[in-house]
C-alpha positions in Angstrom: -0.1 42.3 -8.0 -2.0 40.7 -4.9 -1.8 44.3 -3.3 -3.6 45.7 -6.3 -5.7 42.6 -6.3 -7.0 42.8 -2.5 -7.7 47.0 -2.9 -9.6 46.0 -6.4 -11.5 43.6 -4.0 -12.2 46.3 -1.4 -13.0 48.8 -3.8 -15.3 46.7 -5.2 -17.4 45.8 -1.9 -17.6 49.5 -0.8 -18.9 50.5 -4.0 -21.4 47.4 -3.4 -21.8 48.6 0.0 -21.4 45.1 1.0 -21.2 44.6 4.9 -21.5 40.5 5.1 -18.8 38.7 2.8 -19.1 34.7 2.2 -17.9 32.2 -0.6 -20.7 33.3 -3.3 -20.6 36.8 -2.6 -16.7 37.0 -3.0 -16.9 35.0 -6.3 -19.3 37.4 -7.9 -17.5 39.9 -6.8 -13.7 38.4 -7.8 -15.4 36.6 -11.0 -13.5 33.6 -9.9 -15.2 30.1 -9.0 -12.6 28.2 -8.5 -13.5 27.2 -4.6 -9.7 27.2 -3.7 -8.6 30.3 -4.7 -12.1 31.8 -3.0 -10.3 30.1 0.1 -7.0 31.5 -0.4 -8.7 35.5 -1.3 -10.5 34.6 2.2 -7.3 33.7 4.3 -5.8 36.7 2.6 -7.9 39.4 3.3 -8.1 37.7 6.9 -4.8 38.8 7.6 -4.9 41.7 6.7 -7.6 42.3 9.1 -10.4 43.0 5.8 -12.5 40.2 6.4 -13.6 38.9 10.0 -14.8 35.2 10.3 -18.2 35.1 12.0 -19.3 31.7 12.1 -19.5 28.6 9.4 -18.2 30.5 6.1 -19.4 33.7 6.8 -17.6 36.6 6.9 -17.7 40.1 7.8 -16.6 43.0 6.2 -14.3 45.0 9.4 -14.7 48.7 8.0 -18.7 48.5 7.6 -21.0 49.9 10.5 -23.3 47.1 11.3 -26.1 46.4 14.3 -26.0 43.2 15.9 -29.5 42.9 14.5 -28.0 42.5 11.0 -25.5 40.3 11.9 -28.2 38.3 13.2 -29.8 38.1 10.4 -26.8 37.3 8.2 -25.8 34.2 10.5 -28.8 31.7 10.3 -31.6 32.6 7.5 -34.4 32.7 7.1 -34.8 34.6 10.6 -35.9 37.5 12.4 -35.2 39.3 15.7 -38.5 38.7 17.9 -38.4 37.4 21.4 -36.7 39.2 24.3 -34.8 41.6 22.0 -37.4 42.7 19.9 -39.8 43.1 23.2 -36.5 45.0 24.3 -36.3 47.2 21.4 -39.7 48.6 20.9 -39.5 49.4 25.1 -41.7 46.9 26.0 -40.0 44.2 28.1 -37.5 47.4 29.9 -34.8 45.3 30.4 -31.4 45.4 28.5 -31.2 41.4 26.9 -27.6 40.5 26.3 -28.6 37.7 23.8 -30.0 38.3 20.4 -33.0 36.3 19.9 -34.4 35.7 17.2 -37.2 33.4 15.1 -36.4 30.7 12.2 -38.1 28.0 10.2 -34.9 26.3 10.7 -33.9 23.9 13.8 -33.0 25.7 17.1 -29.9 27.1 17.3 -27.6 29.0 19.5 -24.4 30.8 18.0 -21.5 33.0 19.5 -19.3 34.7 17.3 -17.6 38.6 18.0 -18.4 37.8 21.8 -22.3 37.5 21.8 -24.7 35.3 21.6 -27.6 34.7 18.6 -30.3 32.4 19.4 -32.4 31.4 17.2 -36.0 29.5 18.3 -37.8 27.1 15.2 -41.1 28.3 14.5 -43.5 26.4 11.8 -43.7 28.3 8.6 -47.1 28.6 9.2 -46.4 31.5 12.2 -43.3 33.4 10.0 -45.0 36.3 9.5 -45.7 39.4 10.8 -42.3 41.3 10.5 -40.8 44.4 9.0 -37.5 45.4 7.5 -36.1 48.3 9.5 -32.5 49.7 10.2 -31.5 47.2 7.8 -33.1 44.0 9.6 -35.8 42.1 10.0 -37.1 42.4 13.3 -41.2 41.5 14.4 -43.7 44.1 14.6 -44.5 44.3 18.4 -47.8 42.3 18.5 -45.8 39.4 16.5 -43.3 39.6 19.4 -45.6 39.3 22.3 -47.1 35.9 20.3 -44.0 34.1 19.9 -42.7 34.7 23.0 -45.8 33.6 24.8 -46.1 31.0 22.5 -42.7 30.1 22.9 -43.3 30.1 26.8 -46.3 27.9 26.1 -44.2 25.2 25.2 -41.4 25.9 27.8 -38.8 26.9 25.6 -38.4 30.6 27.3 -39.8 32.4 30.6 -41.7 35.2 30.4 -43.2 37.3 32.8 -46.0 39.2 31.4 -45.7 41.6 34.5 -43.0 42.9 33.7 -44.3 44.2 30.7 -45.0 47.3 29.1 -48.1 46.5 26.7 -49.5 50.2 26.4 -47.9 50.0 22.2 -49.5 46.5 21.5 -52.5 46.7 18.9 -54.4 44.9 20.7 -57.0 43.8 17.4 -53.8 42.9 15.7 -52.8 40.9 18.8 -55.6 39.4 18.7 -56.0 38.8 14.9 -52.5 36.9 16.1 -53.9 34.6 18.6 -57.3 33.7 17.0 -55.6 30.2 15.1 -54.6 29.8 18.6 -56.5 28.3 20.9 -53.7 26.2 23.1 -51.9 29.5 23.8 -52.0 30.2 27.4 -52.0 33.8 27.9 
């Protein structure tokens, strides 16, 4: 029966194409509520190597594909990837980054889990904006990057050396659009 019940479970979440499991998700998915028995389907379908514990309740699902800028996005929400690795991604700061950085409304936060790091810098809710779903994440459009990080540097939090940039793919009227509520930004 618990054979049956764990392929049920893993039939279910490929149909769902689920990649991110945690205590809500696996109810609806099980129908069950009770918050023990979510624990014990958990532990279970940890052993069996199903289910991979990322950080505080959240799981992932071992057989989906996934980008570390999902799983970044998964871990601490509401967030996006901005910051060194979204400069990174779009080929403007050319350096590989080894943490994931991202933006949140939420405190500061640092987080390793499968052998990385995921930062996340606070930002009012006033400046969360300006970002795009793509590949499955939310990641800031490049002009949105270039503000927070030299906002970010503004206050000290990060270092940035605008030299080493590439900002030939920066919209510079959208840029600036960016900066105008601005004024204290150092650029």
């Amino acid at each position: 029966m618990e054979s049956s019940t764990t392929l049920e479970i893993i039939n279910k979440i490929e149909n769902l194409g689920i990649k991110f499991i945690d205590y809500s998700t696996l109810s609806k998915i099980t129908q069950n509520y009770n918050q023990n028995s979510i624990q014990k389907i958990i532990s279970r379908l940890q052993q069996k190597n199903i289910l991979q514990k990322l950080y505080n309740g959240k799981y992932l699902y071992t057989k989906s594909k996934t980008t570390d800028f999902e799983t970044a996005n998964y871990l601490y929400q509401p967030s996006y990837i901005s910051l060194q690795s979204a400069l990174s991604f779009y080929g403007i700061l050319p350096q590989f980054v080894y943490s994931i950085t991202s933006i949140t409304t939420k405190k500061t936060r640092a987080l390793i889990t499968q052998n990385k790091e995921f930062t996340y810098g606070h930002i009012t809710a006033s400046l969360f904006h300006h970002y795009t779903k793509t590949n499955n994440f939310l990641i800031a459009l490049p002009e949105k990057a270039l503000f927070d990080s030299l906002y970010m540097a503004s206050k000290g939090l990060i270092s940035l050396d605008i030299n080493e940039l590439d900002l030939s793919i920066i919209n510079k009227t959208i840029f600036k659009k960016l900066c105008k509520n601005y004024p204290k930004l150092k650029l």
